[in-house]
C-alpha positions in Angstrom: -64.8 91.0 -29.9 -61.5 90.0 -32.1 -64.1 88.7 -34.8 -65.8 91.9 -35.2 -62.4 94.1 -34.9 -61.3 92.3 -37.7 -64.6 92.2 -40.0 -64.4 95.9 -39.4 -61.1 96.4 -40.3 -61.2 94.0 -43.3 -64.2 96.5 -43.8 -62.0 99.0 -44.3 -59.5 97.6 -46.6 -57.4 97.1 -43.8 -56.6 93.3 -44.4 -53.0 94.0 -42.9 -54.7 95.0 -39.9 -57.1 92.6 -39.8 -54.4 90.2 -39.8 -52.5 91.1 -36.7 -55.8 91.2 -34.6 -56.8 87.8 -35.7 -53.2 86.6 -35.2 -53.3 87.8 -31.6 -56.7 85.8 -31.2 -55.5 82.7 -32.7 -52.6 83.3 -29.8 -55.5 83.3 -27.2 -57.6 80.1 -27.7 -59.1 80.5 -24.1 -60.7 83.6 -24.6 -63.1 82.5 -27.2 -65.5 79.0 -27.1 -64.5 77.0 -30.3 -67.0 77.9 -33.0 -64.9 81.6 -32.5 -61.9 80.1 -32.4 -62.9 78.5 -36.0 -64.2 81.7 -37.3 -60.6 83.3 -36.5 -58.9 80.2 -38.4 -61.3 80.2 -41.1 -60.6 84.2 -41.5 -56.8 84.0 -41.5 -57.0 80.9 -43.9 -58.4 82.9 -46.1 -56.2 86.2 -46.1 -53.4 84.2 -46.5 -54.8 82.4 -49.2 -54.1 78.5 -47.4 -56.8 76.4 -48.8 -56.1 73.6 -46.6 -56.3 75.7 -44.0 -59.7 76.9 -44.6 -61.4 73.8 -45.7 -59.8 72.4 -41.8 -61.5 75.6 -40.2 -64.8 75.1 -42.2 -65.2 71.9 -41.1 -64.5 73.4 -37.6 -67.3 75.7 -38.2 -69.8 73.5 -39.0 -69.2 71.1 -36.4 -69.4 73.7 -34.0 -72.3 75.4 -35.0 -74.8 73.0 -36.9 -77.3 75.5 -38.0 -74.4 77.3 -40.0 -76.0 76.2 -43.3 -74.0 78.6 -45.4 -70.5 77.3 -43.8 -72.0 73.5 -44.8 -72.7 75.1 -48.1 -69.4 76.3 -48.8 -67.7 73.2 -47.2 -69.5 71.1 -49.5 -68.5 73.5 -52.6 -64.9 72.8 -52.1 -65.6 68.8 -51.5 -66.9 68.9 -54.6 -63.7 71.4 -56.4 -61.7 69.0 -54.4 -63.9 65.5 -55.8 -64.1 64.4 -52.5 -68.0 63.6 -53.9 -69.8 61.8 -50.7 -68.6 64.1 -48.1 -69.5 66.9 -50.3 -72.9 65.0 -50.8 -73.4 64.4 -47.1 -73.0 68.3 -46.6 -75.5 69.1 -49.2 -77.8 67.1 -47.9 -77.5 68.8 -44.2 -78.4 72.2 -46.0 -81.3 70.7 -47.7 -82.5 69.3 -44.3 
């Protein structure tokens, strides 16, 4: 429910907004199973612009939810930006899989 709040408010333009109701999630880690939980990070990583912070939630993302090729993808982008080549070749390889 958070996730989709937020997506629709970031829909919006409403990032500020978005913010605060993925804040409160992030405050309430039993009320969503993990890969949720990751999403939230991975959401607030990026509207705060951390890019630590996202690449930790990615990774999150991906571990929880395998078939997530696009989160692999993007994981594996910023391996490579970050030439960090064999994890970002080990993440290729799962979306080519």
């Amino acid at each position: 429910a958070y996730l989709g709040w937020a997506q629709l408010l970031l829909s919006t333009g409403d990032r500020e907004g978005a913010q605060r109701v993925l804040t409160d999630a992030a405050n309430r880690p039993k009320l969503q199973p993990e890969g949720d939980r990751a999403r939230v990070d991975l959401i607030l990583a990026e509207l705060r612009g951390d890019v630590d912070a996202r690449r930790e939630a990615l990774a999150r993302v991906v571990a929880a939810s395998p078939a997530d090729l696009q989160a692999a993808r993007t994981l594996g982008e910023m391996e490579q930006n970050a030439r960090r080549f064999p994890e970002a070749i080990a993440l290729f390889r799962k979306v080519l899989e």
